[in-house]
C-alpha positions in Angstrom: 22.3 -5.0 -50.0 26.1 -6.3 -50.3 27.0 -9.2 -48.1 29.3 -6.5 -46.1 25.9 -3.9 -45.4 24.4 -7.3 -43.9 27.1 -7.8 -41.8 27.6 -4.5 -40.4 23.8 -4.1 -40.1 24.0 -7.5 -38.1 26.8 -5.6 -35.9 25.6 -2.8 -35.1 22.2 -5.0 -33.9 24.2 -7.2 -31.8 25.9 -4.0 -30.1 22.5 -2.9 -29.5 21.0 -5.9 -28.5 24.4 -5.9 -25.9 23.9 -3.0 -25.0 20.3 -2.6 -23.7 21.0 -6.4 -22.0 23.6 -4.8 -19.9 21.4 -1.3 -18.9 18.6 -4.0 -17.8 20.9 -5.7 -15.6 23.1 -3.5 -14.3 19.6 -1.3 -13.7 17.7 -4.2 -11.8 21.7 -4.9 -9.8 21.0 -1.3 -8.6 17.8 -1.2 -7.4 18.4 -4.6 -5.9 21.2 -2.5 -4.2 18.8 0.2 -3.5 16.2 -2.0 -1.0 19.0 -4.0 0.6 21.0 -1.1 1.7 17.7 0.5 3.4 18.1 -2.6 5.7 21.3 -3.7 5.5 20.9 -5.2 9.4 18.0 -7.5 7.5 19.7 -7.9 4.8 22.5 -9.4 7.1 19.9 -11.5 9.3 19.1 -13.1 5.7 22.3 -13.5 5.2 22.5 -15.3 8.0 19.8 -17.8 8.2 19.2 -18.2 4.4 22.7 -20.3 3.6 22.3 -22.8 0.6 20.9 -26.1 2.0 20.7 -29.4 -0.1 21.2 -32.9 0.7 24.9 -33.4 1.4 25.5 -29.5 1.3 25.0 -27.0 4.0 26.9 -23.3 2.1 27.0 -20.7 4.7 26.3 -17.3 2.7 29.1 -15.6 5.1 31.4 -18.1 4.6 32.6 -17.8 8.6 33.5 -14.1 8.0 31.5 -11.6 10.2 28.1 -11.0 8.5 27.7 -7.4 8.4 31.0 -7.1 6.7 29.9 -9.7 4.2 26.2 -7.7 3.8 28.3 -4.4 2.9 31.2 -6.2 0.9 28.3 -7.8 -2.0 26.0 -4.5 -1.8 29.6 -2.7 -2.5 30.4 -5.5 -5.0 26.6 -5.4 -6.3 26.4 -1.6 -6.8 30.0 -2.0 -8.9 29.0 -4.2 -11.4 25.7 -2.5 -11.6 27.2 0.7 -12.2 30.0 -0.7 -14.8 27.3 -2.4 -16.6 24.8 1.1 -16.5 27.8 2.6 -17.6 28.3 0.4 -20.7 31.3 -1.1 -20.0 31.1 -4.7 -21.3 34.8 -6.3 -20.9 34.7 -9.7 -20.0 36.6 -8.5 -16.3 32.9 -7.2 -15.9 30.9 -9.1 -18.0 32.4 -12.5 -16.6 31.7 -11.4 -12.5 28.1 -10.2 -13.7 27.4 -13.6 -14.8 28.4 -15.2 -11.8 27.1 -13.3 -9.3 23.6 -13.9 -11.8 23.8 -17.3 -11.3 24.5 -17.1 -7.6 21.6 -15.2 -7.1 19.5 -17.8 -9.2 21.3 -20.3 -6.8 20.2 -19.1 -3.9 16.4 -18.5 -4.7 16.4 -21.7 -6.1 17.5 -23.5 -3.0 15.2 -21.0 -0.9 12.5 -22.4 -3.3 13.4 -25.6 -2.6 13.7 -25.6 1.1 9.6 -24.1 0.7 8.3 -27.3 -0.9 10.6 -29.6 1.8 9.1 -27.7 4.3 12.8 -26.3 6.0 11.3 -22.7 6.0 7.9 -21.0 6.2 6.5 -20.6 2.8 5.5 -16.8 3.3 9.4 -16.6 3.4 10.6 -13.8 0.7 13.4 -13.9 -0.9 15.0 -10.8 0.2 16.4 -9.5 -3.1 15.4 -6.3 -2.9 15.0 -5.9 0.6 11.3 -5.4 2.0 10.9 -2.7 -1.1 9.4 -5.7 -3.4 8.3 -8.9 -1.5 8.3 -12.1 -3.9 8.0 -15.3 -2.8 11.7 -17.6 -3.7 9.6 -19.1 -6.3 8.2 -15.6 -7.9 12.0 -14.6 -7.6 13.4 -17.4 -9.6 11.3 -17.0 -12.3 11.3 -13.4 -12.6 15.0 -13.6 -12.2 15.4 -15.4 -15.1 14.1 -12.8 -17.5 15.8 -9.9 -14.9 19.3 -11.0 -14.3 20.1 -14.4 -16.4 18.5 -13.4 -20.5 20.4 -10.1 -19.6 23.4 -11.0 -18.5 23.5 -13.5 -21.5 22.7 -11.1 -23.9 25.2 -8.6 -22.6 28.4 -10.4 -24.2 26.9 -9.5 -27.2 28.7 -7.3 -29.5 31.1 -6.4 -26.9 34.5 -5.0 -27.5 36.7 -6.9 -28.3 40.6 -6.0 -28.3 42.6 -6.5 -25.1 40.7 -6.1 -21.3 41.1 -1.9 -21.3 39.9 -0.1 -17.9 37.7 2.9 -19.0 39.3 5.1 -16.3 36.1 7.9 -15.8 33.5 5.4 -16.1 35.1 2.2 -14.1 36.1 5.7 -11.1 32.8 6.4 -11.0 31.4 2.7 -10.7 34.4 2.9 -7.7 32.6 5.9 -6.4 29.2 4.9 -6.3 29.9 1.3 -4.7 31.6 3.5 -1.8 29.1 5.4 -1.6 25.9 2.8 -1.0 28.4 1.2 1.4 28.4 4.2 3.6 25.3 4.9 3.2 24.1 1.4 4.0 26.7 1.6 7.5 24.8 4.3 8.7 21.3 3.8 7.4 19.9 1.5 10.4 20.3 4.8 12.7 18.2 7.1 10.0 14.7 6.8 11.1 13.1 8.7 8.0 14.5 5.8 5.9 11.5 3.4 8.1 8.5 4.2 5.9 11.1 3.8 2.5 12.6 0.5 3.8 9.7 -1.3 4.4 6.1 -2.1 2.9 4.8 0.2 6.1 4.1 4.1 4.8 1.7 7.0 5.4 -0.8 6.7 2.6 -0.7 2.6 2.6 -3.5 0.6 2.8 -3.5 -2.4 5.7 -5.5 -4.8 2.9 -2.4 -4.5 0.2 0.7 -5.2 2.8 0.8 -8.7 2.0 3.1 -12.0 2.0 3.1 -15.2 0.5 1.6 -15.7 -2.9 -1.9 -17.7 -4.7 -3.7 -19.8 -1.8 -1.0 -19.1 0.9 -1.1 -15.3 0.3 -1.6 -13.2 3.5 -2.3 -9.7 3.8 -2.3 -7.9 7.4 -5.7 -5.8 7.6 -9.4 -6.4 5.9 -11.9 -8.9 6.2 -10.5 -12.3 6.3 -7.1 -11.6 6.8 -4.7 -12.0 9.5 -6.0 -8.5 11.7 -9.2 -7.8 9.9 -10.0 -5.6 12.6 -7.9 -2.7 12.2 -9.6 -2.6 9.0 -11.8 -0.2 10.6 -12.2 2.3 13.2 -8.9 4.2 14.5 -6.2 2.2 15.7 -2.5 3.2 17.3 -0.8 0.3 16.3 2.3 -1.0 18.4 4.7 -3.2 16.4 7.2 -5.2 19.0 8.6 -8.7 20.2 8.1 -9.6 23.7 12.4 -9.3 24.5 12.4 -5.8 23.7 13.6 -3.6 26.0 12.1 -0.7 25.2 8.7 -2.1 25.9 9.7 -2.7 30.0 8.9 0.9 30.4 6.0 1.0 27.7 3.8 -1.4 28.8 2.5 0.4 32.0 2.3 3.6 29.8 0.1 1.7 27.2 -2.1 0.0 30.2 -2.9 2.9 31.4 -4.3 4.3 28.1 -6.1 1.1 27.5 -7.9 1.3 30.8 -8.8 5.3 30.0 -9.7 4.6 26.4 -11.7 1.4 27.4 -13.6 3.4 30.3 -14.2 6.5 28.0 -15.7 3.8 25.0 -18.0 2.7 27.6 -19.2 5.8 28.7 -19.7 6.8 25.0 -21.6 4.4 23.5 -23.9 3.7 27.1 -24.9 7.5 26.0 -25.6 7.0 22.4 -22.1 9.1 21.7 -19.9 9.0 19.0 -17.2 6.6 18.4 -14.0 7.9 20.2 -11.0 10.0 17.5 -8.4 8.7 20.1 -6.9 5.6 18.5 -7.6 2.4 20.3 -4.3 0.6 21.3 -3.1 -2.4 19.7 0.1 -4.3 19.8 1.1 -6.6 16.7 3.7 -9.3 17.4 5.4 -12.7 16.5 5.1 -15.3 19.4 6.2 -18.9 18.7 3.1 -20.9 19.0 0.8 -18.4 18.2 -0.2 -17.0 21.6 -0.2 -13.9 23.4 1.1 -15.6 27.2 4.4 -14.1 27.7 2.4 -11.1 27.1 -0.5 -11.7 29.6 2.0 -12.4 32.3 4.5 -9.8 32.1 8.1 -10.2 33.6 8.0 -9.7 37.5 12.1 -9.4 37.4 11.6 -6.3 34.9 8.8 -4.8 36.2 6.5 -5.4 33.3 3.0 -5.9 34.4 1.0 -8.3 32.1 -0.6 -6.2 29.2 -4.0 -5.0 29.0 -4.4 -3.6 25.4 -5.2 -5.7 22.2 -3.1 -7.8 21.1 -2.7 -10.2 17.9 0.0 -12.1 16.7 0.8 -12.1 13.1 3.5 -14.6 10.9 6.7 -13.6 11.2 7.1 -12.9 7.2 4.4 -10.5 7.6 6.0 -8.8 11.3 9.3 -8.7 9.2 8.4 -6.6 5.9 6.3 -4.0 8.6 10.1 -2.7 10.4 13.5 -1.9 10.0 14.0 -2.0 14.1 11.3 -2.8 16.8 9.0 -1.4 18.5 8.0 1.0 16.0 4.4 2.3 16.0 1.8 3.6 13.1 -1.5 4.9 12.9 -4.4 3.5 10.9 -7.9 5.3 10.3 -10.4 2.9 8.2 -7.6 0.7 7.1 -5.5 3.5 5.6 -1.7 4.5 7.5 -2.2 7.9 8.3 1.3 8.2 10.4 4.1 6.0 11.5 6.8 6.3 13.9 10.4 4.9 14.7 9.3 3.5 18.2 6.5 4.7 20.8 5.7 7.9 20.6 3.9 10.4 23.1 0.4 8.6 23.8 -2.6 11.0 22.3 -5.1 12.5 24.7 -8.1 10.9 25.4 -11.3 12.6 23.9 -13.2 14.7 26.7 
């Protein structure tokens, strides 16, 4: 082989090599894109409250702009690149912005890893990369994100063009078109209801024991023995998913006494006659109370009407609460630890079984 073979088999390598590094990334930029604009009102609240934090430094990830227009602007931004890169278009005016929004992201993981071990935030805290799709803990995130984003986005300047910064005008319009796109679609997705069971870990067909948060010795999963509701493990449940402030629940919580009290009084009467166990779900609410207690629940709010609640209720960490919704209440149905339904809110209570 003549010295000039080697160096065009070397080329063409390197353009390969190049080439598959910017697919991954621009791939794993799009799916990233693909869980946050599910939730874009989470991925704002994480927006929010997740700002790079070291000693001396305190970033604000909105920098003082309004932080649903700073959610949309970086999934439009994020989807962009994504595409340009899927799209194989490896100038350094893309190249060069992929990079640095890579090692943002590291950044940002990093420091949310970080605040973990000092203790600043609870340490079943996800990251929030790809919305509540995949849940990884800031430490999982950093690591994997090395091998995802960072190798990639490396490896991508490899064998690019080279020649002066041309604009590919089909591909770089259709990277324009697809960012617009996931915008719009993220601005209205919030009201879409049938996005709930794709925008979180909570779906018809899922089992309670495998929704989880957290990660080795701190890992918690919502149903099963030994974990955080072992209860609705078994048996049939109709499962209530709220904060205490919600207003829809001022109106719900007689509604959902008064099922507990017939469901109660019918489970009685069953099992004092030998009967079978009850098909009407039991009622259960799930919620996140500060402290870890159910009191603004058992007394109600006299100024609202609310009469103190009578049905089951458990408090779960609000890492757990958070992957389970989009918007609150929202309500599902478990039989033997399997989802059977969910719904966006309360729906019609079931009859109870003659």
């Amino acid at each position: 082989m003549t010295t000039h073979e080697a160096d065009r088999n070397r080329s063409r390598l390197m353009v390969a090599v190049g080439t598959l590094a910017a697919l991954v990334l621009g791939g794993v930029l799009l799916f990233g894109v693909y869980g946050k604009a599910l939730d874009p009102d989470g991925f704002t609240k994480h927006m929010e409250t997740n700002g790079i934090v070291v000693p001396g430094l305190d970033l604000d990830l909105t920098f003082g702009l309004p932080p649903r227009f700073m959610a949309l602007f970086t999934l439009f931004l994020e989807t962009l690149i994504g595409a340009l890169l899927l799209f194989n278009v490896r100038r350094l005016w893309v190249l060069i912005p992929a990079l640095l929004m890579t090692a943002l992201f590291l950044s940002i993981t990093a420091n949310e890893w970080w605040k973990v071990e000092h203790g600043l935030i609870d340490k079943l805290t996800g990251c929030g990369c790809f919305g509540k799709v995949v849940t990884r803990t800031p430490k999982e995130a950093f690591f994997q994100d090395l091998g995802l984003l960072l190798f990639p986005a490396l490896l991508a300047f490899l064998g690019r063009p080279k020649g002066p910064p041309r604009v590919p005008r089909r591909r770089t319009l259709g990277a324009l078109g697809l960012a617009v796109a996931a915008t719009v679609f993220a601005w209205f997705a919030p009201d879409i209801d049938a996005l709930d069971d794709l925008g979180t870990k909570l779906a018809p067909g899922v089992n309670v024991a495998d929704i989880c948060v957290g990660a080795g010795e701190d890992r918690l999963c919502l149903g099963g023995p030994g974990n955080v509701v072992p209860e609705i493990a078994t048996g049939r449940h109709l499962v209530i998913l709220s904060r205490f402030e919600e207003p829809a629940m001022d109106a719900a919580v007689a509604r959902l006494n008064a099922y507990a009290d017939a469901w109660s009084a019918r489970d009685e009467e069953r099992q004092a006659a030998g009967g079978e166990p009850l098909q009407a779900p039991e009622p259960w609410l799930l919620t996140h109370v500060e402290g870890d207690n159910t009191s603004p629940w058992a007394a109600g709010d006299p100024a609202k009407d609310r009469p103190p609640a009578l049905f089951q209720i458990r408090t779960i960490p609000e890492p757990l609460l958070t992957i389970l919704h989009r918007r609150l209440p929202r309500t599902f149905l478990v039989h033997d630890g399997k989802v059977v339904a969910t719904w966006a809110g309360i729906p019609p209570l079931p009859d109870i079984d003659p």
